[in-house]
PDB file of N, CA, C and O in Angstrom:
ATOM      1  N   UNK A   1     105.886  97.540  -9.073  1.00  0.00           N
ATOM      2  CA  UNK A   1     105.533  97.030 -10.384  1.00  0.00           C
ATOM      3  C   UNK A   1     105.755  95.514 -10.452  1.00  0.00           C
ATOM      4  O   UNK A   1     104.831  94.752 -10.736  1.00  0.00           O
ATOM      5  N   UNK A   2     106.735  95.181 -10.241  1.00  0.00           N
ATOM      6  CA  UNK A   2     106.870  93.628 -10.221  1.00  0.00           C
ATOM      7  C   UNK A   2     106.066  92.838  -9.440  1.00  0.00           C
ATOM      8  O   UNK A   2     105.817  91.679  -9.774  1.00  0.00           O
ATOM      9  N   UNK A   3     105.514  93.465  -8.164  1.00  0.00           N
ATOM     10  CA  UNK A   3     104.411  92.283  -7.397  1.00  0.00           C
ATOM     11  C   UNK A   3     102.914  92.845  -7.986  1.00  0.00           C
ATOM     12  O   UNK A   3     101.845  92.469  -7.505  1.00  0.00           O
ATOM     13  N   UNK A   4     103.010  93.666  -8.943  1.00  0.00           N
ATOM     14  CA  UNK A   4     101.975  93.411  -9.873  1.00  0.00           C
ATOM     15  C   UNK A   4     101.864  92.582 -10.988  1.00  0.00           C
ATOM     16  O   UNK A   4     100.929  91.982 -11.519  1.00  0.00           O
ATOM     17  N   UNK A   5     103.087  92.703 -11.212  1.00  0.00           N
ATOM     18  CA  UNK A   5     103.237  91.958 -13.022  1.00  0.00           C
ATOM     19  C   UNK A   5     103.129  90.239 -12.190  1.00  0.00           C
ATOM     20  O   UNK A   5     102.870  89.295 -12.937  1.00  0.00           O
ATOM     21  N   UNK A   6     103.314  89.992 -10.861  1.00  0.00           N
ATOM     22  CA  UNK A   6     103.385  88.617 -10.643  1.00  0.00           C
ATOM     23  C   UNK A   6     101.692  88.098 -10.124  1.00  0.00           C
ATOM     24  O   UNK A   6     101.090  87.027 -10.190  1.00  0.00           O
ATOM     25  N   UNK A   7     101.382  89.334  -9.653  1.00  0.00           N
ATOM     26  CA  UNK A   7      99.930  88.884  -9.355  1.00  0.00           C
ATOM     27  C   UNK A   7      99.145  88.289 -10.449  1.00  0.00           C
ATOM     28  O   UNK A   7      98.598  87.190 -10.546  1.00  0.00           O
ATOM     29  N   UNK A   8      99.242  89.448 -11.368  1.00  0.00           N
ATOM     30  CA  UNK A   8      98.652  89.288 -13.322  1.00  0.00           C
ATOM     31  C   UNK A   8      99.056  87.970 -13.582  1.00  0.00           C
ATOM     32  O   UNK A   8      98.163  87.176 -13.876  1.00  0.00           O
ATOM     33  N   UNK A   9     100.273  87.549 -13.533  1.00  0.00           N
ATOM     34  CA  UNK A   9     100.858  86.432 -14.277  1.00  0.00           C
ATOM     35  C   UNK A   9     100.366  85.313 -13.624  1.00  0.00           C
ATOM     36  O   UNK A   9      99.768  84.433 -14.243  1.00  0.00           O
ATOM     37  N   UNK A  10     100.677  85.236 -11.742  1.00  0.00           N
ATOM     38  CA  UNK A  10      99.734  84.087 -11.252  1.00  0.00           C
ATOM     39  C   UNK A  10      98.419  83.858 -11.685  1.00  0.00           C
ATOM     40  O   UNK A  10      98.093  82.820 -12.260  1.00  0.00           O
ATOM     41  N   UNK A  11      97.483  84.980 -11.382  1.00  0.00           N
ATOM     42  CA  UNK A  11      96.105  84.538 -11.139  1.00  0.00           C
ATOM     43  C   UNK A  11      95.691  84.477 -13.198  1.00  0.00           C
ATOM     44  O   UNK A  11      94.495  84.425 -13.486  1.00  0.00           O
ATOM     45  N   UNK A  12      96.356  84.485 -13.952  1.00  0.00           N
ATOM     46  CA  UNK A  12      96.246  83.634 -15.320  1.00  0.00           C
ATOM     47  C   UNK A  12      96.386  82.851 -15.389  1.00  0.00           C
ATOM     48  O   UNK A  12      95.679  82.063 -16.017  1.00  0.00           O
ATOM     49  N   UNK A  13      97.787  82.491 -14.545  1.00  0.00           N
ATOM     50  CA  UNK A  13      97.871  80.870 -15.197  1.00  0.00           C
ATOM     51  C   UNK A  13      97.270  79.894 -13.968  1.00  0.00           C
ATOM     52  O   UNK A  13      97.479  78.683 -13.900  1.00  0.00           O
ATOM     53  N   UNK A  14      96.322  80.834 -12.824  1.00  0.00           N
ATOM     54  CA  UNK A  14      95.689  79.856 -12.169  1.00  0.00           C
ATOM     55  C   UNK A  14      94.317  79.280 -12.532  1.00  0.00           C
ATOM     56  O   UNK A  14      93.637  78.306 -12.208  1.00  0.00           O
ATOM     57  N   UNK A  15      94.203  80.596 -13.561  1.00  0.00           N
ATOM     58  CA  UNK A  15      92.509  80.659 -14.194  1.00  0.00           C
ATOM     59  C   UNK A  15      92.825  79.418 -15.647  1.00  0.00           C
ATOM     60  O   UNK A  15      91.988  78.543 -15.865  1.00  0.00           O
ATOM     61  N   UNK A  16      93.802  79.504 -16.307  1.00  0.00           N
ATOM     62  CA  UNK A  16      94.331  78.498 -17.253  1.00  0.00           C
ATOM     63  C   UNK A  16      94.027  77.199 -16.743  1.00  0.00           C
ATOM     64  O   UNK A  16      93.421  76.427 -17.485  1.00  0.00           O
ATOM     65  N   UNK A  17      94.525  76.641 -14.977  1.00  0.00           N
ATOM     66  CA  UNK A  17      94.423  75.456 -14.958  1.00  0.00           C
ATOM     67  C   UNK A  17      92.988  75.459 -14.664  1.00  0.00           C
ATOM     68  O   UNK A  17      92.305  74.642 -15.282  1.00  0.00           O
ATOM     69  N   UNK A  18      92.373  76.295 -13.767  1.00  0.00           N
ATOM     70  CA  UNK A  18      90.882  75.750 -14.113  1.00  0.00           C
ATOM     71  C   UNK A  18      90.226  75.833 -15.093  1.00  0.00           C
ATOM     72  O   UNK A  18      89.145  75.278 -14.893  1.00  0.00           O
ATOM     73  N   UNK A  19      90.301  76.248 -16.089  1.00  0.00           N
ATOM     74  CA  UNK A  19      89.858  75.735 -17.612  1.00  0.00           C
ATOM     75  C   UNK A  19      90.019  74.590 -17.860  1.00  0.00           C
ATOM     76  O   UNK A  19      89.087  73.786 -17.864  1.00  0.00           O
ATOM     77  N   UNK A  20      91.282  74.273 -18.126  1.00  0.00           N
ATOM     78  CA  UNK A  20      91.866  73.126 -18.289  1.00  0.00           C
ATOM     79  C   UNK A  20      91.353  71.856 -17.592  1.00  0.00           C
ATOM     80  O   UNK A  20      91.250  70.847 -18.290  1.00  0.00           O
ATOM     81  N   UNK A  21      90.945  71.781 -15.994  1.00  0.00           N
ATOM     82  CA  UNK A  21      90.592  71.214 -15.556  1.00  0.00           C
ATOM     83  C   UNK A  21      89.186  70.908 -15.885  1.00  0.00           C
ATOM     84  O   UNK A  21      88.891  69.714 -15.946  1.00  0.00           O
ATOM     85  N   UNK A  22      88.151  71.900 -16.136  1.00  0.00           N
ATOM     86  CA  UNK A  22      86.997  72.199 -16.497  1.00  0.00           C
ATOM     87  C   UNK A  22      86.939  71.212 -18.046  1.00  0.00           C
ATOM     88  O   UNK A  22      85.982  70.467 -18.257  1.00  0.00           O
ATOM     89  N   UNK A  23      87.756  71.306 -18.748  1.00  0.00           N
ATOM     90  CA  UNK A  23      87.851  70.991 -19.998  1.00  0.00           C
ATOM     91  C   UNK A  23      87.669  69.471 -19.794  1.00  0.00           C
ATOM     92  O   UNK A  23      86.655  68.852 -20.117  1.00  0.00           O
ATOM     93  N   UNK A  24      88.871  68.892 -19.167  1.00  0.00           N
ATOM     94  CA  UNK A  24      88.845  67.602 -18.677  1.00  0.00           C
ATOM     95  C   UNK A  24      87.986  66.856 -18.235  1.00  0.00           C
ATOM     96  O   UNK A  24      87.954  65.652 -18.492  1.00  0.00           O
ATOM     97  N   UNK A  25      87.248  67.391 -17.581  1.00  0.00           N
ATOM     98  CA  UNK A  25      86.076  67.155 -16.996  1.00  0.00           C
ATOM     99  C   UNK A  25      85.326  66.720 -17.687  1.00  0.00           C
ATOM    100  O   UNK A  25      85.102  65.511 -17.630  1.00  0.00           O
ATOM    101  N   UNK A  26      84.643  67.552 -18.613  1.00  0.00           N
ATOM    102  CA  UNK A  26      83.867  67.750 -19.593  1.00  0.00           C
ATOM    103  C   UNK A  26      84.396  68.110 -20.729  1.00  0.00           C
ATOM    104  O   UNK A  26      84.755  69.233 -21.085  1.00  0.00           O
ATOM    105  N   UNK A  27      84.446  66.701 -21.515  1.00  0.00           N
ATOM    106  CA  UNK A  27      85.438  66.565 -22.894  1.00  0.00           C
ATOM    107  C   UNK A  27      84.104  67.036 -23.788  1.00  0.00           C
ATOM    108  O   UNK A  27      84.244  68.201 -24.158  1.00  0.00           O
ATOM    109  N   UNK A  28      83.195  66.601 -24.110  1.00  0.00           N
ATOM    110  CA  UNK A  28      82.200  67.455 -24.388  1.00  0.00           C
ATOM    111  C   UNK A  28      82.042  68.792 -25.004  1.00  0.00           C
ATOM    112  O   UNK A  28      81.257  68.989 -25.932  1.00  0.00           O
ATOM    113  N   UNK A  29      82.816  69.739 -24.467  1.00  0.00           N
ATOM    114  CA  UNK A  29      83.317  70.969 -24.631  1.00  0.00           C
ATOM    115  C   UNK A  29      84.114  71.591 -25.500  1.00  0.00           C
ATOM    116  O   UNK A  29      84.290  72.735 -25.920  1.00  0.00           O
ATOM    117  N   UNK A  30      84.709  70.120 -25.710  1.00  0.00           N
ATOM    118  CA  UNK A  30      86.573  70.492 -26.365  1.00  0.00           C
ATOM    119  C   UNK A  30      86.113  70.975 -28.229  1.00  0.00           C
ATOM    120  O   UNK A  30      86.403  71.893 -28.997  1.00  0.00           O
ATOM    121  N   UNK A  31      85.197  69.629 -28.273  1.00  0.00           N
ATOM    122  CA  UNK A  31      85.012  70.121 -29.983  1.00  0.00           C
ATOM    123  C   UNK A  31      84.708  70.985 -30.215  1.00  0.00           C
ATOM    124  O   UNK A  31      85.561  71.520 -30.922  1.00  0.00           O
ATOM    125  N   UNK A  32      83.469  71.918 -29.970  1.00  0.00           N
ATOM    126  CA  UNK A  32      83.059  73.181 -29.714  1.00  0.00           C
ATOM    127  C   UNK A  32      83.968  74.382 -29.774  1.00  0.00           C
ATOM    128  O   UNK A  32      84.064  75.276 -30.614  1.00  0.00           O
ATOM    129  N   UNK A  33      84.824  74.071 -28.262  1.00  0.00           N
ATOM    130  CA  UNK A  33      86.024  75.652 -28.404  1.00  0.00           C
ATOM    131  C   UNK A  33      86.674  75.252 -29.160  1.00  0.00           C
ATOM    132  O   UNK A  33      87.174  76.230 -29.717  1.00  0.00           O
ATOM    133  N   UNK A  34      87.149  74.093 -29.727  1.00  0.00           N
ATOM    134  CA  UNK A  34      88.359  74.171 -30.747  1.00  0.00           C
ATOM    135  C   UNK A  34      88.131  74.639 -31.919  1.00  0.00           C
ATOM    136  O   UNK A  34      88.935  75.227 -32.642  1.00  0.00           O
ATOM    137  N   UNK A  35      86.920  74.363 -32.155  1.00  0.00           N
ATOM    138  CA  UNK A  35      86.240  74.946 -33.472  1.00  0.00           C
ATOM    139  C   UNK A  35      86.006  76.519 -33.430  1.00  0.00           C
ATOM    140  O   UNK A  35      86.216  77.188 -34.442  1.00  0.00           O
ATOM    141  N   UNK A  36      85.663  76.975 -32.501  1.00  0.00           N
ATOM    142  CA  UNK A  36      85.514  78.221 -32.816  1.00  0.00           C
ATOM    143  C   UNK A  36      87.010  78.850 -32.901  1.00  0.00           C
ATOM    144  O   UNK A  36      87.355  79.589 -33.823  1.00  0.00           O
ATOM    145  N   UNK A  37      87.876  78.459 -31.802  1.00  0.00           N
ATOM    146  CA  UNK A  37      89.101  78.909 -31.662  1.00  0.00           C
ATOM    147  C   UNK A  37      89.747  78.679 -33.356  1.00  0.00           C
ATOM    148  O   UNK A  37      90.051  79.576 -34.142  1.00  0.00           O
ATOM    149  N   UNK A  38      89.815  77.366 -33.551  1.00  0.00           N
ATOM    150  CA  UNK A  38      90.532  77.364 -35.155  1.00  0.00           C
ATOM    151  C   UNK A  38      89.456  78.556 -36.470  1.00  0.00           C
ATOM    152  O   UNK A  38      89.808  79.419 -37.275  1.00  0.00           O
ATOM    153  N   UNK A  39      88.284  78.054 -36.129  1.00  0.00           N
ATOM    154  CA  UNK A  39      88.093  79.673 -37.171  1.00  0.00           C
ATOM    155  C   UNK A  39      88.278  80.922 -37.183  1.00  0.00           C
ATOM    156  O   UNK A  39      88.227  81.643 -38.180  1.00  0.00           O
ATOM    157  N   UNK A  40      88.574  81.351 -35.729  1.00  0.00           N
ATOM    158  CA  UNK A  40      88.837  82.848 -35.611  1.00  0.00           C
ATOM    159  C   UNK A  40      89.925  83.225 -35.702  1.00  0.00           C
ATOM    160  O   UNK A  40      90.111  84.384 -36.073  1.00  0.00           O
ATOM    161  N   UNK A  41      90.965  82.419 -35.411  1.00  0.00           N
ATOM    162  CA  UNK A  41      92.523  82.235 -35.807  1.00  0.00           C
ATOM    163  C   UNK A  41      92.677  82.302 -37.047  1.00  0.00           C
ATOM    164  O   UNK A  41      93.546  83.117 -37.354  1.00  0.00           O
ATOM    165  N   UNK A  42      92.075  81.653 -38.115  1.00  0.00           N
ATOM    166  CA  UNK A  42      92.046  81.349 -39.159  1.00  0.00           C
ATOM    167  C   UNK A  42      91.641  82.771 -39.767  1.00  0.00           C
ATOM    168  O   UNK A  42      92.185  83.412 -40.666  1.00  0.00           O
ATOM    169  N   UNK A  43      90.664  83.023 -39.096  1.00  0.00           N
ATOM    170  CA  UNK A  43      89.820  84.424 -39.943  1.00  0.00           C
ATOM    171  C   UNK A  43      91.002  85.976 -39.660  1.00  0.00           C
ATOM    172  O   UNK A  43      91.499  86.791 -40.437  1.00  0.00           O
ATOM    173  N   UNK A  44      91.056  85.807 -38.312  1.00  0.00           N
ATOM    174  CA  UNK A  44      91.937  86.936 -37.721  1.00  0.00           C
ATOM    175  C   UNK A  44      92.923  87.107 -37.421  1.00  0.00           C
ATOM    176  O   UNK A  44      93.240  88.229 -37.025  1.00  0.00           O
ATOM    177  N   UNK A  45      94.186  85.688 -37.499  1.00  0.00           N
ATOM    178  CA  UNK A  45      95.293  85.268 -37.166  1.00  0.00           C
ATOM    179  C   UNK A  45      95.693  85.310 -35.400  1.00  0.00           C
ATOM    180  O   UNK A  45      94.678  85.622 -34.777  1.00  0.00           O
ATOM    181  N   UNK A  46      96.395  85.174 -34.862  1.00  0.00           N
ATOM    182  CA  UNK A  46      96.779  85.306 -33.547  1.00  0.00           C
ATOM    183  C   UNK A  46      97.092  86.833 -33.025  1.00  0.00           C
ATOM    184  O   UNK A  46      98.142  87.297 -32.581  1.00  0.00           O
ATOM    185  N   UNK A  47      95.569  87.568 -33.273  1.00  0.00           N
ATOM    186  CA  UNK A  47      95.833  88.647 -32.411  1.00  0.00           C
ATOM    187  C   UNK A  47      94.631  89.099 -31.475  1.00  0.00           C
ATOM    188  O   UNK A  47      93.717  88.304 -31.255  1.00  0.00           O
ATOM    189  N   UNK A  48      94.629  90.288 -30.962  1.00  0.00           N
ATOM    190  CA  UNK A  48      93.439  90.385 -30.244  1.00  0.00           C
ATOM    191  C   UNK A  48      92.063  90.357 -30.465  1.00  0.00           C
ATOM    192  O   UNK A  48      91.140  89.724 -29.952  1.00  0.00           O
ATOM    193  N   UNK A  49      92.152  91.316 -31.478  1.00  0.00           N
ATOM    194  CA  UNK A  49      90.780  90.981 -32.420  1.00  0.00           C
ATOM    195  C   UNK A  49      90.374  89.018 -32.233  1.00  0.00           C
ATOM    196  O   UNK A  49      89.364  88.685 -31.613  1.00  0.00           O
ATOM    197  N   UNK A  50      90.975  88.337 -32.633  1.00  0.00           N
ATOM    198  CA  UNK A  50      90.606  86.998 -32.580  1.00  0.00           C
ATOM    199  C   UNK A  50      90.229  86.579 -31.466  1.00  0.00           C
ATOM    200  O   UNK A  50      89.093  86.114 -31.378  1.00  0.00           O
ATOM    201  N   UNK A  51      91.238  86.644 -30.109  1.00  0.00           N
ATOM    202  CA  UNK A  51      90.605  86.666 -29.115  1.00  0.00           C
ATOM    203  C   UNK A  51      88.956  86.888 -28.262  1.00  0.00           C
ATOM    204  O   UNK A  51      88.245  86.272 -27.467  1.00  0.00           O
ATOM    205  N   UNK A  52      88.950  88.229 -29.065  1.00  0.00           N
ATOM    206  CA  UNK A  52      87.978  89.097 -28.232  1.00  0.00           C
ATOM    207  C   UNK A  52      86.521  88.301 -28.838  1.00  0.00           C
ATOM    208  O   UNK A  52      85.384  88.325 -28.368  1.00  0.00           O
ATOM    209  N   UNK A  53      86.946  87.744 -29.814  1.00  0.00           N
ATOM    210  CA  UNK A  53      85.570  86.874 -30.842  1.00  0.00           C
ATOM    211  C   UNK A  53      85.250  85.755 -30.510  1.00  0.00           C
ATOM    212  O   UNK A  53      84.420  85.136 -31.176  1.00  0.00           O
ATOM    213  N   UNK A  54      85.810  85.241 -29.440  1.00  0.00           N
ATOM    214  CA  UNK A  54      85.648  83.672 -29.078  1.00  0.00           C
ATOM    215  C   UNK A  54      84.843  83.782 -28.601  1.00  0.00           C
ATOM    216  O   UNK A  54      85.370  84.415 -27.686  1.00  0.00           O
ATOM    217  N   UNK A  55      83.469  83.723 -28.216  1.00  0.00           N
ATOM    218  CA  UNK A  55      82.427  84.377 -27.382  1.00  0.00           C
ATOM    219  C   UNK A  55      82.158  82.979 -26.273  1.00  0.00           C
ATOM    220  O   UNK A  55      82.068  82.845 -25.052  1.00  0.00           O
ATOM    221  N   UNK A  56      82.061  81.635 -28.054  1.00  0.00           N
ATOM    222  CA  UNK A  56      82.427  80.389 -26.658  1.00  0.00           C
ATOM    223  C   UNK A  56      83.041  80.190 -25.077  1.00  0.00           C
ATOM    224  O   UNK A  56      82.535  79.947 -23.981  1.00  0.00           O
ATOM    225  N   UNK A  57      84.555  80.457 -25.635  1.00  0.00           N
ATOM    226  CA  UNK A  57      85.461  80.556 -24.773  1.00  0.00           C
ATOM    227  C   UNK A  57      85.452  81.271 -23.493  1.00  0.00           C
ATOM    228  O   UNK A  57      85.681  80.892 -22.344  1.00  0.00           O
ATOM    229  N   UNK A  58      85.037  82.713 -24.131  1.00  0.00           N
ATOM    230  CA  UNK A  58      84.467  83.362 -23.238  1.00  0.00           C
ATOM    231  C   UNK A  58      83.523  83.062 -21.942  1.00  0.00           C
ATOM    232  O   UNK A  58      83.865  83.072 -20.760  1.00  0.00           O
ATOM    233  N   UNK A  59      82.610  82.870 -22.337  1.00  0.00           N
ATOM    234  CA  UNK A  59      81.460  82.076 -21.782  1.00  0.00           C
ATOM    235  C   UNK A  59      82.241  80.748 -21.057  1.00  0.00           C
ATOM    236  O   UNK A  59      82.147  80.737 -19.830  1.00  0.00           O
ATOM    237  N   UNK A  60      82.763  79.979 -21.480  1.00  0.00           N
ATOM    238  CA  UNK A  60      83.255  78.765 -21.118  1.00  0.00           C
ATOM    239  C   UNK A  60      83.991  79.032 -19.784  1.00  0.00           C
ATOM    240  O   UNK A  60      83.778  78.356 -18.777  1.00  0.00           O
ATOM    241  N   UNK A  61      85.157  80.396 -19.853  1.00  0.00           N
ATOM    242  CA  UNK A  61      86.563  80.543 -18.999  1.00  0.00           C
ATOM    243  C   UNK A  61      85.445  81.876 -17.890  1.00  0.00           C
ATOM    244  O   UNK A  61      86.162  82.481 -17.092  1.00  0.00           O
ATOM    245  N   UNK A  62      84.240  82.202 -17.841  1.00  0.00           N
ATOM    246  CA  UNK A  62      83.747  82.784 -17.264  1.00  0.00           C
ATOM    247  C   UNK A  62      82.529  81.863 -15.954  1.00  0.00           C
ATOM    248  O   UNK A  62      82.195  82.227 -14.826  1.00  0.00           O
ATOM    249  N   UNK A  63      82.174  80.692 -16.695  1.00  0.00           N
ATOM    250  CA  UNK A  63      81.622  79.929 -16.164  1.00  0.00           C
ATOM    251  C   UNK A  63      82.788  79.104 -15.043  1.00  0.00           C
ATOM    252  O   UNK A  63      82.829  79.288 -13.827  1.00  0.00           O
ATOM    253  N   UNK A  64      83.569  78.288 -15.742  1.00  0.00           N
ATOM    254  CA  UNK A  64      84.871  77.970 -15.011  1.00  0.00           C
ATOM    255  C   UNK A  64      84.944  79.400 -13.759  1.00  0.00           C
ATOM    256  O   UNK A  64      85.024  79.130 -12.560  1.00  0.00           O
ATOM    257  N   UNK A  65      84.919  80.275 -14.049  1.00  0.00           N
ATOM    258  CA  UNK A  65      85.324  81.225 -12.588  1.00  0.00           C
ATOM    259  C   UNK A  65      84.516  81.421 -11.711  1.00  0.00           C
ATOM    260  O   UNK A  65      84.693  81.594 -10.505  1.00  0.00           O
ATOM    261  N   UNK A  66      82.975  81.380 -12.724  1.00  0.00           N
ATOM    262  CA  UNK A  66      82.187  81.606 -11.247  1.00  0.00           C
ATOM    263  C   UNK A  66      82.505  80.200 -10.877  1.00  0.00           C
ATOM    264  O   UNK A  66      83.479  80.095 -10.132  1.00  0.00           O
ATOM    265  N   UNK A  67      81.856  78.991 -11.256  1.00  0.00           N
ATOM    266  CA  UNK A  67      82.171  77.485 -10.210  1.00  0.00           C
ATOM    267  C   UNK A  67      83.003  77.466  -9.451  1.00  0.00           C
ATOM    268  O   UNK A  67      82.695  77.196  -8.290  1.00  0.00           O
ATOM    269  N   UNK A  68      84.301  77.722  -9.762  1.00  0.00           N
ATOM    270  CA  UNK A  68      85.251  77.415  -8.740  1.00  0.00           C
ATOM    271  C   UNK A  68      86.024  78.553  -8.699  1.00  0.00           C
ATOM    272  O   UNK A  68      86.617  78.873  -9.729  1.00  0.00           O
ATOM    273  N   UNK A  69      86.176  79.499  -7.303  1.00  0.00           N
ATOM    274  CA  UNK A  69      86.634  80.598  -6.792  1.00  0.00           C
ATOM    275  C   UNK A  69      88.341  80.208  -6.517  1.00  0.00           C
ATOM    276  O   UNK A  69      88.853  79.104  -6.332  1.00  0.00           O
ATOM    277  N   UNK A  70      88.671  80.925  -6.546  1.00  0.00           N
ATOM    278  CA  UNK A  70      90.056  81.569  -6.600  1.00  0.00           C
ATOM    279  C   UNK A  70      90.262  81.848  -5.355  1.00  0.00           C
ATOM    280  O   UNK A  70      90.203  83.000  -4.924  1.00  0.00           O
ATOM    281  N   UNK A  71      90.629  80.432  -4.364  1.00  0.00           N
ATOM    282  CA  UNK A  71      91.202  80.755  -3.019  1.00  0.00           C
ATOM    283  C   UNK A  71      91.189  79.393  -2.707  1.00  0.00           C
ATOM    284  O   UNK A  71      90.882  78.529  -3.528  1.00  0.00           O
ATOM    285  N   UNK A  72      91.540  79.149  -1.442  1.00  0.00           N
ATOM    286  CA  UNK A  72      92.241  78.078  -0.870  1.00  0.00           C
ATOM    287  C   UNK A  72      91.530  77.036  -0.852  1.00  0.00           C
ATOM    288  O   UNK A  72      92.113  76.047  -0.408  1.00  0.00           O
ATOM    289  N   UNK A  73      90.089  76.840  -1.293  1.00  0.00           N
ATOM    290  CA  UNK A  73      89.701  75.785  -1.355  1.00  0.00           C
ATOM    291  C   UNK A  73      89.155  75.430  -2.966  1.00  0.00           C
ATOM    292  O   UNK A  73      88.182  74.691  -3.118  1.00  0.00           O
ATOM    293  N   UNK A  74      89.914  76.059  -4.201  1.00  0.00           N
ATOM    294  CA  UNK A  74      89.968  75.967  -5.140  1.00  0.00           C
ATOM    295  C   UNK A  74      89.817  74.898  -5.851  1.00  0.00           C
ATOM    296  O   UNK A  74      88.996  74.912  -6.768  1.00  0.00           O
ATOM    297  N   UNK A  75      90.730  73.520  -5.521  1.00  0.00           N
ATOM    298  CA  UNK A  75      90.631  72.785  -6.263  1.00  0.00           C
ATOM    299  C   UNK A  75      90.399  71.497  -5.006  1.00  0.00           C
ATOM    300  O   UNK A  75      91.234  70.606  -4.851  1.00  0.00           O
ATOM    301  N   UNK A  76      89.238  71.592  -4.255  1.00  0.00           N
ATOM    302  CA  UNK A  76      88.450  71.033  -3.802  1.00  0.00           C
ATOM    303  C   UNK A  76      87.443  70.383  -4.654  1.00  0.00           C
ATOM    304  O   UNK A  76      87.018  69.291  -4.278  1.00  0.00           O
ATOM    305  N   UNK A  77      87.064  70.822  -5.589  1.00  0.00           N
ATOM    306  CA  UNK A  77      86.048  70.220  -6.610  1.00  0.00           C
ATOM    307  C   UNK A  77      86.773  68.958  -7.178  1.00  0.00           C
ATOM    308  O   UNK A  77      86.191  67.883  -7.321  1.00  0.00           O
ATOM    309  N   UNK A  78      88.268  69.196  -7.535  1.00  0.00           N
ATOM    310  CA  UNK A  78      88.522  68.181  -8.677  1.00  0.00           C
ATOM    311  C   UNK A  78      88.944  66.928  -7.953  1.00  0.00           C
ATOM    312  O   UNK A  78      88.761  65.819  -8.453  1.00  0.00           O
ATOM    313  N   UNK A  79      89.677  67.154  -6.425  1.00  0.00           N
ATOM    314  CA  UNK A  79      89.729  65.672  -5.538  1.00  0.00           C
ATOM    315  C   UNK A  79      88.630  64.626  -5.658  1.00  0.00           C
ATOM    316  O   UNK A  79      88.699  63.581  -5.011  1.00  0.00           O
TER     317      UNK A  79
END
């Protein structure tokens, strides 16, 4: 159980920095998810339901995964 709960926990917060990085990149972006993110928060408070409605985000943190794969030459793009 635990070298599961660590796999889960890595490969999130590895998918986090490529967002993040993605974001950076392309500031462009930021007004957009923030906006949707602050209305659905707003509408649904901080729970899943809110989550699951970001469709932006979605789209955004799905694009981020296909571009850049999740392995050793990962953050080859951002050098």
């Amino acid at each position: 159980m635990l070298f599961m709960n660590f796999a889960a926990v890595h490969t999130s917060g590895e998918m986090f920095c490529i967002a993040l990085y993605e974001m950076i990149r392309r500031p462009e972006y930021m007004d957009p998810l923030r906006e949707e993110a602050e209305a659905m928060i707003e509408k649904y408070g901080y729970t899943p339901l809110a989550f699951s409605k970001m469709s932006k985000m979605d789209s955004f943190t799905r694009e981020c995964s296909r571009y850049v794969s999740l392995g050793s030459s990962k953050f080859s793009l951002f050098i």
